[in-house]
N, C-alpha and C positions, 0 to 999 in steps of 0.2 A: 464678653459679648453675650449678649443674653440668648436662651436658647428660641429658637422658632415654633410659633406654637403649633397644633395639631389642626389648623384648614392651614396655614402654611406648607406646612407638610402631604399632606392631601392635594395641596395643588401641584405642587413638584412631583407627585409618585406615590407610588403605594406605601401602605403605613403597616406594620404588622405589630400587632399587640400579643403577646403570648399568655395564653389561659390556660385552665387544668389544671390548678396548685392541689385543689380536693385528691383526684387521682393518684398525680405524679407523688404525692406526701403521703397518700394511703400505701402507695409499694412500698414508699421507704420505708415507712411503719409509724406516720406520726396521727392518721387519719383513720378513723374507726368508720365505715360501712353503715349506713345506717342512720343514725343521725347528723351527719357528713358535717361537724363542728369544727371551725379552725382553731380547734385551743392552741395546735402548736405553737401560735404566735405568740402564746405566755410562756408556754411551757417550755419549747424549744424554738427559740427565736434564731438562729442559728442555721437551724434547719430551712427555714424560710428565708433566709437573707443566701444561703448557699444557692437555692432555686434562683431565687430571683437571678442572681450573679449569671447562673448558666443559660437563665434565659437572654441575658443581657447580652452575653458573648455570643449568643448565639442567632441573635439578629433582631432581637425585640426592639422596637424604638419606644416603645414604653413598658413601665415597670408597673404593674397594677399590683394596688395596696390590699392585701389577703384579706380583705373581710367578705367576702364571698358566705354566706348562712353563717357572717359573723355578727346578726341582729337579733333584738330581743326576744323574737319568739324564738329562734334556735336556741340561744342559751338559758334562756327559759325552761328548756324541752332537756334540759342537763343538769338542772339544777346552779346554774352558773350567771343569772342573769347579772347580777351583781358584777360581773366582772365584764359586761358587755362595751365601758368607756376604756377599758383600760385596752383591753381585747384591741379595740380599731384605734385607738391612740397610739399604741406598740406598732402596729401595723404599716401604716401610715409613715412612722419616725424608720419603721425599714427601710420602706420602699423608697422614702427618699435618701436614704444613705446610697443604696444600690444605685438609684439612677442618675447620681452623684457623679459615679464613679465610669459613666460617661456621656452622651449625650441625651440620655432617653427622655422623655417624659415621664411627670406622674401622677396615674389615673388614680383618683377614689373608687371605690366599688361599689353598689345599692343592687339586692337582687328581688327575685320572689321571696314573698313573706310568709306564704301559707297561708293565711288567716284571710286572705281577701276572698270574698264571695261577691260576682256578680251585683247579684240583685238583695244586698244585706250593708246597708249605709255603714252601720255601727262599724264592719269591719274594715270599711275604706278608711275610716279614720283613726281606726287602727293602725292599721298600714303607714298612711301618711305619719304619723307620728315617730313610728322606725324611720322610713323614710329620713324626713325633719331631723331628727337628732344626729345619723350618720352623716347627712350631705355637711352638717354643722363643722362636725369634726373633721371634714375633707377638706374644708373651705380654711378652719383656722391650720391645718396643715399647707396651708399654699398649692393644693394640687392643681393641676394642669389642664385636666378634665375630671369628668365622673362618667364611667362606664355604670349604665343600669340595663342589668341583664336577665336572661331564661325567664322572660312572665309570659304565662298563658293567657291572659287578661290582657284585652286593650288596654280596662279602663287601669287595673294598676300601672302599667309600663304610663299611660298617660298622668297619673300619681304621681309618678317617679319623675317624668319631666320635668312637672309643673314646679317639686323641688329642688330641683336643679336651675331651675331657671330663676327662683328668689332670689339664689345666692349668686347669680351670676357668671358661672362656669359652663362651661360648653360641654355638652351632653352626648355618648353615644347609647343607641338604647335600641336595642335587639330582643325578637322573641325567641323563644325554643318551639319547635316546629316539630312537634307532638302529631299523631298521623290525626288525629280530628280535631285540628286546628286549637281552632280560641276559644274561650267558655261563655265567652262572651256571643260569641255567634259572627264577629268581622271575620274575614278571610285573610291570611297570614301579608299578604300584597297591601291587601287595602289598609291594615290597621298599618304599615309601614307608613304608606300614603301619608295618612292622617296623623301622624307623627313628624311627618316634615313639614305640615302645614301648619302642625304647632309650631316648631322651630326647631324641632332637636337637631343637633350638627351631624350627625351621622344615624343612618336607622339600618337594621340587617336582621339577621338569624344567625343564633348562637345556638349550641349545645345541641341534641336528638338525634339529630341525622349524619351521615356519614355524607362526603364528598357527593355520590353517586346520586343520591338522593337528594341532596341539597339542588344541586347544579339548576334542574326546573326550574323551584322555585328562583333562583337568584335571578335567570333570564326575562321572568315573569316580572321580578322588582326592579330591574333595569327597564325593563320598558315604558312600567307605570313611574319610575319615582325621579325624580334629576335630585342633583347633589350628590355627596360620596355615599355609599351602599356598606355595607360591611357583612363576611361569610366566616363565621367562624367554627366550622363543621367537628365533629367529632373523628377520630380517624379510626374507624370501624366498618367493613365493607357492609356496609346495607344493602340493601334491596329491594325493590318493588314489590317482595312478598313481606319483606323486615325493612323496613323505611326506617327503625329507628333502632338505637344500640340496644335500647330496654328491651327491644323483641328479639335480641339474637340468643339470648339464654332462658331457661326456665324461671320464671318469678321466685321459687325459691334459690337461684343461684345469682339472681340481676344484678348487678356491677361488679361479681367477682368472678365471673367466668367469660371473660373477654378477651384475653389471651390470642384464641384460635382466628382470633379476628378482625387483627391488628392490619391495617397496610403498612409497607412497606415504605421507606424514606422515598424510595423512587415510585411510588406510588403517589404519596403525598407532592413532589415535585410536581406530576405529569399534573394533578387536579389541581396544585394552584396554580399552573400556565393554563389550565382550562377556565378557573374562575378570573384569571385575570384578562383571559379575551375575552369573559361574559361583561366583565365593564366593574366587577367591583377594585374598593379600593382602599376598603380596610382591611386586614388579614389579619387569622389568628387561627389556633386548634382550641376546640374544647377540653371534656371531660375525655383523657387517657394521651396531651401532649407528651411529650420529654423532650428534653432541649436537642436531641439529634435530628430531632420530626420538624423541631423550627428552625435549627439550623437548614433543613432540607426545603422549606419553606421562601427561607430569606435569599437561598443561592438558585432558587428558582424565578425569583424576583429580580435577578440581577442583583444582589445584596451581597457584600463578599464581606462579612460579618468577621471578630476578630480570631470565633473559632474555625473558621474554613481554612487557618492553616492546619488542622488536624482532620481535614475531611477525606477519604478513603482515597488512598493511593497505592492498588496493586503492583503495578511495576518498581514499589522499591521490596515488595514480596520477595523472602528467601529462594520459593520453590515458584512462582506465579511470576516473577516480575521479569527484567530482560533477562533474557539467557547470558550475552555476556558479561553480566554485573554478577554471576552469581554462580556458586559449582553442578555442573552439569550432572553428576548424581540425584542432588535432589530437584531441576528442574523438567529431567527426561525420566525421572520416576514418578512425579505428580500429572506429567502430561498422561501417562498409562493410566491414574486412576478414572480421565476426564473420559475414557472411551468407552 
């Protein structure tokens, strides 16, 4: 039975896609700070097919293919460019093993390039040309869609559709919501707008902002945009003084002192029953997921994913759980330390 594909899926209910692989890979120690390169995928492939796995279990309905600044100019910027087909070939041959192994979909990836400037031709066709060769290799991969994500640029995100759209795959494409918007000078709404009037299948905001921060914006795209929306926020308590995770630590400590600033599983629950009365209907976390964040995600969705049978269950607790299941020594000794 072939699988359903992604407005299929959209029309039945929310979709969650799980992001963060940069992050979740840099704690584990395969991802270096900095030039945020997915070499793991050559080098420890392993490591990424294990992610993927716990995303999967954990309520992902698609499996997104790790090339995320796995394009020429990143490894360019490493000395690796040479290895940039092999890089998203590897990647690609994961992610569909993983989502294989059970219903998910699977997205190709296309992000920001770096090299795109506004008002400088030469580097749009730069861009396009990354672009062109990735979506290439997503297409002879069979992917399911192409997630194109975190551009500050209308015009590149619009770049990035118009490759998607040669090859004929259906397109989600989200900006990052940077506190001064776009470089381009559109407003984070409108270039949404104007992205669904190109065609792309889903438009939203990925990566920068934390839930709190997010939330505006999304009520503001529900209002202006019809068709599915997509919020894929960071989970870092921002704020209206720190609208984005880059402002919660000193520039010399930015992406590695986040820590302090983590929400909580039931924090991430409570904001995706809040984005999901806002009307969106893509879902996902950015930069600093773990699969217990989207497990906490998917069972807030009504999603009872296949790891929620390992989801927190005090009362089979030694000292916390029923008192008759268990010896009254250690259950009227830990109630004294609760006072």
């Amino acid at each position: 039975m072939p699988k359903k594909s992604l407005v299929e899926r959209l029309e039945e209910g929310p979709v969650i896609c799980a992001e963060g692989y940069l992050f979740e890979l840099e704690r584990r120690g395969y991802v270096q700070v900095g030039p945020f390169v997915p070499e793991v995928v050559l080098n420890y492939p392993n490591a990424v097919r294990e992610l993927h796995r716990e995303f999967l279990l954990t309520g992902s309905d698609i499996i997104e293919a790790f090339t995320y600044y796995g394009h020429r100019e990143k490894m360019r910027l490493i000395g690796k460019e040479h290895l940039v087909k092999d890089l998203n070939v590897k990647a690609l041959e994961i992610a569909k093993e993983v989502a294989a192994e059970g219903d998910a979909l699977v997205a190709g990836n296309i992000c920001n390039t770096n090299v795109w400037v506004p008002d400088n031709p030469a580097t749009h066709e730069e861009a396009r040309l990354m672009f062109a060769e990735q979506v290439a290799w997503a297409k002879e991969a069979n992917v399911d869609l192409i997630v194109a994500e975190t551009f500050d640029s209308y015009g590149e995100a619009l770049c990035a559709l118009k490759e998607i759209q040669k090859a004929g795959i259906p397109s989600v494409v989200t900006f990052t919501t940077l506190k001064f918007g776009l470089h381009d000078g559109l407003g984070l709404v409108e270039a949404c707008k104007k992205l669904r009037e190109e065609g792309a299948t889903v438009v939203g905001f990925n990566c920068a902002r934390g839930p709190e921060t997010l939330l505006p914006l999304l009520k503001q795209l529900r209002a202006e945009v019809t068709g599915p929306i997509a919020a894929l926020p960071v989970p870092y308590r921002t704020t209206q003084e720190k609208p984005t995770f880059q402002t919660l630590s000193p520039l010399h400590h930015c992406y590695t002192e986040l820590e302090p600033h983590f929400l909580t599983r039931y924090e991430i629950a409570d904001y995706t029953r809040q984005m999901k009365e806002v009307g969106v209907n893509y879902f996902g976390l950015c930069c600093g997921n773990s699969p217990y964040l989207n497990r906490a995600m998917a069972e807030a969705l009504g999603k009872r994913p296949p790891a929620s049978q390992y989801s927190p269950d005090l009362s089979k607790h030694f000292a916390l759980g029923d008192k008759k299941d268990f010896k009254e020594h250690h259950t009227s000794s830990w109630a004294k330390f609760d006072k």
